[in-house]
C-alpha positions in Angstrom: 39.2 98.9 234.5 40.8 98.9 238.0 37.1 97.9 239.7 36.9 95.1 237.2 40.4 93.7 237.9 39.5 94.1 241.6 36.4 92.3 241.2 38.3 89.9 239.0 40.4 88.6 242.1 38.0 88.7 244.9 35.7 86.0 242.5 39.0 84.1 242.2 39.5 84.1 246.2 36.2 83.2 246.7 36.4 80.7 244.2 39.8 79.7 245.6 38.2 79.7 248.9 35.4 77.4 247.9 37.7 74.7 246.4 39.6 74.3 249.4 36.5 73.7 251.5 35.3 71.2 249.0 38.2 69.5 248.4 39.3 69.4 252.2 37.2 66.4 253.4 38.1 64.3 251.0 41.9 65.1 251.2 41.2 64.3 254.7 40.1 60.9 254.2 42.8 60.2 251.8 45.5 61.4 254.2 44.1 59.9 257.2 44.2 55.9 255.1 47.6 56.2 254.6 48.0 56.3 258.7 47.8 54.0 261.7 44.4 53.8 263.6 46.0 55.2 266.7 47.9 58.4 264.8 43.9 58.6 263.5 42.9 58.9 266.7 45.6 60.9 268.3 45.5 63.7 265.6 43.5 63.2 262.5 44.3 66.6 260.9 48.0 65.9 260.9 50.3 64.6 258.0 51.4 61.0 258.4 54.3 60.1 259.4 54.9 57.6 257.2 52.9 56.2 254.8 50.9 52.9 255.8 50.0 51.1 252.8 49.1 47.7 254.6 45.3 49.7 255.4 44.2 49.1 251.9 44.8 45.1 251.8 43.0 44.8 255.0 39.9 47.1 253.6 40.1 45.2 250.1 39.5 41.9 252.2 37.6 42.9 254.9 35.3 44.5 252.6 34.9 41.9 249.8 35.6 45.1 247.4 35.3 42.5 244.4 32.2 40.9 244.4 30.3 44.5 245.9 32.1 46.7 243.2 30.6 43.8 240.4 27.5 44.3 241.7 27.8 48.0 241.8 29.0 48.1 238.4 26.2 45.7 237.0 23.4 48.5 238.7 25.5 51.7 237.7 25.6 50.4 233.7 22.4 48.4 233.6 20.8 51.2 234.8 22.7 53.7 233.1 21.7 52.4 229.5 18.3 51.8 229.7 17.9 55.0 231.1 20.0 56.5 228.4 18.3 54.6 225.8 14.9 54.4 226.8 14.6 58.2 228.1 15.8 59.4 225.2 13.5 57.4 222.9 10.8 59.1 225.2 12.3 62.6 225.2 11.8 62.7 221.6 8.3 61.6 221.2 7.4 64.8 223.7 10.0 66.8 221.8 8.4 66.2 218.8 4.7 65.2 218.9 2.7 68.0 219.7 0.0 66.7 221.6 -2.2 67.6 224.4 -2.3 63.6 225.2 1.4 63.5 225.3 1.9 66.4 227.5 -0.3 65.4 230.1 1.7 62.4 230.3 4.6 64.3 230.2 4.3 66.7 232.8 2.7 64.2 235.2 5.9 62.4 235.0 7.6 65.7 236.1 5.3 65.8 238.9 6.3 62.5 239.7 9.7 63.9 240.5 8.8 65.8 243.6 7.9 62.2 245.2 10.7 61.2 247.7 11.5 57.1 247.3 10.4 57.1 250.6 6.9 57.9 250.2 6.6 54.6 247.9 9.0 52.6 249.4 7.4 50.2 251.8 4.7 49.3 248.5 7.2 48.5 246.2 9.2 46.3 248.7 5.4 44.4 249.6 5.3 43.9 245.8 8.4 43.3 244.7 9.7 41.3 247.7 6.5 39.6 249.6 4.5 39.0 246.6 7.3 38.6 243.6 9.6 37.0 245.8 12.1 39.4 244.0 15.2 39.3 246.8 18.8 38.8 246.6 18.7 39.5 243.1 20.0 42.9 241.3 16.9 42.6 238.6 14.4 44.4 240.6 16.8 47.2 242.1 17.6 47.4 237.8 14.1 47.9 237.2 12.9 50.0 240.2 15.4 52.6 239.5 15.5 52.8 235.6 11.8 53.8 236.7 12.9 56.1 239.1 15.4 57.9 236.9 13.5 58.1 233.6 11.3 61.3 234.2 14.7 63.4 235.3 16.2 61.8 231.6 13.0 63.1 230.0 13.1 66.0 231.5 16.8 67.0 230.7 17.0 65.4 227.5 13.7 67.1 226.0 15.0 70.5 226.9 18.3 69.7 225.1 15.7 68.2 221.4 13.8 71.4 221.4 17.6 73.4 220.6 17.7 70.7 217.3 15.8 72.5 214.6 13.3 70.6 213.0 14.2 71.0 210.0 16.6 67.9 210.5 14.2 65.3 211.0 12.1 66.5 207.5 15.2 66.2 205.5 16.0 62.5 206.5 12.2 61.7 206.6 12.6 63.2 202.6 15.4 61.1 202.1 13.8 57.9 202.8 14.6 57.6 206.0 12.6 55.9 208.8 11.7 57.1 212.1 13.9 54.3 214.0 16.9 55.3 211.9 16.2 58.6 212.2 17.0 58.4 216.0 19.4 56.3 216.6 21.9 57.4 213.0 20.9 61.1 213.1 19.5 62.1 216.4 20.8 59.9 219.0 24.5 61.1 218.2 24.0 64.5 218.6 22.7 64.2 222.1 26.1 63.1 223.1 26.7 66.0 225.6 23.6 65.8 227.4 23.9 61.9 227.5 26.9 62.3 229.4 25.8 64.6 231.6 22.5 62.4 232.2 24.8 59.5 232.9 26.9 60.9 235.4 24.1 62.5 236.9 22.5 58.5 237.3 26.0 56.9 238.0 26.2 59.3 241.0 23.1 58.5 242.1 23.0 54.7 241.8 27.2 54.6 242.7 26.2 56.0 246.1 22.8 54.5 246.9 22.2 52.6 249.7 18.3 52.4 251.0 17.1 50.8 247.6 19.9 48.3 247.3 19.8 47.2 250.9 15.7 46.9 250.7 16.1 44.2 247.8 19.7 42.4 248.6 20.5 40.8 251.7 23.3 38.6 251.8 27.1 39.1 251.4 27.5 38.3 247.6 25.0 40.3 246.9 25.6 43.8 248.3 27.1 46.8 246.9 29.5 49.1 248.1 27.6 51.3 249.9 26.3 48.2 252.0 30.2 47.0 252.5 30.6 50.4 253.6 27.9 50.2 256.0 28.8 46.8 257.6 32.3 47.7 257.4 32.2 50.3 259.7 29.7 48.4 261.8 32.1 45.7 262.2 35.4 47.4 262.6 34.3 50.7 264.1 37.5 51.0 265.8 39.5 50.1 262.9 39.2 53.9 261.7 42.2 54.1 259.3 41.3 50.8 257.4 37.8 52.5 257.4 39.1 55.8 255.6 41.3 53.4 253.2 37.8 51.7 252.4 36.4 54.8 251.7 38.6 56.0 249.2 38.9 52.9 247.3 34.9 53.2 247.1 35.0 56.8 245.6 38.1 56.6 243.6 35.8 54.8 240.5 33.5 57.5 240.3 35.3 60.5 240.8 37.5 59.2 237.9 34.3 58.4 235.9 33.2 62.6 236.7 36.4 64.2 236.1 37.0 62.6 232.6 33.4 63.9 232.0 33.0 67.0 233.3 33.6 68.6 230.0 30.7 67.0 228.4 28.6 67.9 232.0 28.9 71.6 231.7 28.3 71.7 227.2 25.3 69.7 227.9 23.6 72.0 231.1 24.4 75.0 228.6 23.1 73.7 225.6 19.4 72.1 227.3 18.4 74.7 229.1 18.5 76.9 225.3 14.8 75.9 225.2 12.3 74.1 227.7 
C-alpha cells in the first residue's frame, strides 16, 4: 500500500512537472503582451510592471485581425463540416459493407496518409492556380483540404462504427427505415464523441495552417491569421510586445474551442480504438 501511494505522487510530480513545461510558453507570451517592447527586450522572463493594454489595439489594427479571423473562420467550419459529414458517410460504407472492392479503396486512402503535402504541393498549385486560375479565393484551400483531411476522418470514425453492434441498423432497416435516415436519425448522433474529437483534430490543423493558405491567397483581404502573423512580424519585427499581444489574440479562439471540448476528445479516442 505504501509503494502504491509512493508511486501515486511521483506520477503526480511528473505530471505536475510536465504541465508546467507545457503551459510555460504560452504563459510567456501572455505575460510578455501585457509589457513595453523595451521591458521585452530588457528581461522577457520577468513580471510586468504594469500592465500595458494599449499592445492589443495596435496588434488588432496592424494586423487586420477582422477580415483574417473571417477568413479563418470560413476555412476552419467549411472544412470542418464537410469533413464531418462527408467522412462519416464514407466511414460507414467501409464499416459496414464487407467488400474486398471497398477495402482496397479504403486502405489505399490510409496509405495516402503517409504522403507529406509537400510531396504534391507544387501539382496541385500548377492545377489549381495556373490552369484553374483558382487564386485569392478560399474555395480551393476548402476543397484541397476537405481532401486532405478525409482519410484521417475515415480512418477514426470507422474504428469508432465497428464498437456499434449491428444489430441496430437491422432493427431500423425492419422498421421501415431507409438507409439515408438510418444515418443521419440513428447513426450520425451516436457518433457525437468522435465527431468532436475529429473536429478539433481538423480545426487545429486548418486554425494553424499556413503553407496551404499562403499557396492559394495573396492579397491582404484574403489572408488568414497565420499569414497576418507572418507579415506581422515581418513588418514590425522590433515591435516584439505588440507581436506577443498578436499572438495571443490568434490562439485565444482555439484553445477556447479545445478546452470546452476536451471532454468529448478523450470519450471518443477511448471508445474508437474498442475495434479497428
Amino acid at each position: 500500500m505504501v509503494e502504491r501511494k509512493s508511486v501515486k505522487y511521483w506520477l503526480f510530480a511528473l505530471a505536475l512537472l510536465l504541465t508546467v513545461f507545457y503551459l510555460f510558453p504560452l504563459v510567456l507570451v501572455g505575460m510578455n503582451s501585457l509589457k513595453t517592447t523595451g521591458q521585452f527586450t530588457t528581461n522577457p522572463f520577468s513580471l510586468p510592471t504594469r500592465l500595458v493594454t494599449e499592445n492589443y489595439p495596435q496588434a488588432f489594427n496592424q494586423m487586420h485581425f477582422l477580415s483574417s479571423l473571417c477568413n479563418t473562420l470560413i476555412l476552419t467550419v467549411s472544412i470542418c463540416v464537410f469533413v464531418a459529414i462527408l467522412g462519416s458517410m464514407a466511414a460507414y460504407v467501409v464499416s459496414r459493407v464487407k467488400s474486398k472492392f471497398v477495402s482496397f479503396f479504403y486502405y489505399l486512402m490510409i496509405a495516402s496518409m503517409c504522403a507529406p503535402f509537400q510531396a504534391f504541393m507544387i501539382p496541385l498549385v500548377k492545377l489549381y492556380a495556373a490552369k484553374l486560375g483558382f487564386t485569392n479565393s478560399l474555395l480551393p484551400v476548402i476543397y484541397i483540404a476537405t481532401g486532405l483531411n478525409m482519410a484521417f476522418s475515415i480512418f477514426l470514425v470507422r474504428g469508432f462504427l465497428n464498437s456499434i453492434p449491428l444489430e441496430i441498423d437491422q432493427a431500423a432497416m425492419i422498421d421501415g427505415c431507409g438507409s439515408v435516415r438510418l444515418f443521419f436519425r440513428i447513426i450520425f448522433p451516436m457518433l457525437v464523441p468522435i465527431e468532436v474529437t475529429l473536429l478539433v483534430f481538423v480545426a487545429m490543423g486548418i486554425w494553424n495552417d499556413y503553407l496551404l493558405s499562403s499557396l492559394f491567397l495573396q492579397t491582404q483581404d484574403m489572408r488568414t491569421l497565420p499569414m497576418m502573423i507572418r507579415v506581422f512580424c515581418a513588418q514590425y519585427s522590433t515591435d516584439y510586445s505588440p507581436m506577443m499581444a498578436g499572438l495571443v489574440m490568434s490562439i485565444a479562439p482555439i484553445l477556447i474551442f479545445y478546452l470546452l471540448c476536451q471532454k468529448q476528445i478523450l470519450a471518443g479516442v477511448v471508445q474508437g480504438s474498442v475495434k479497428g
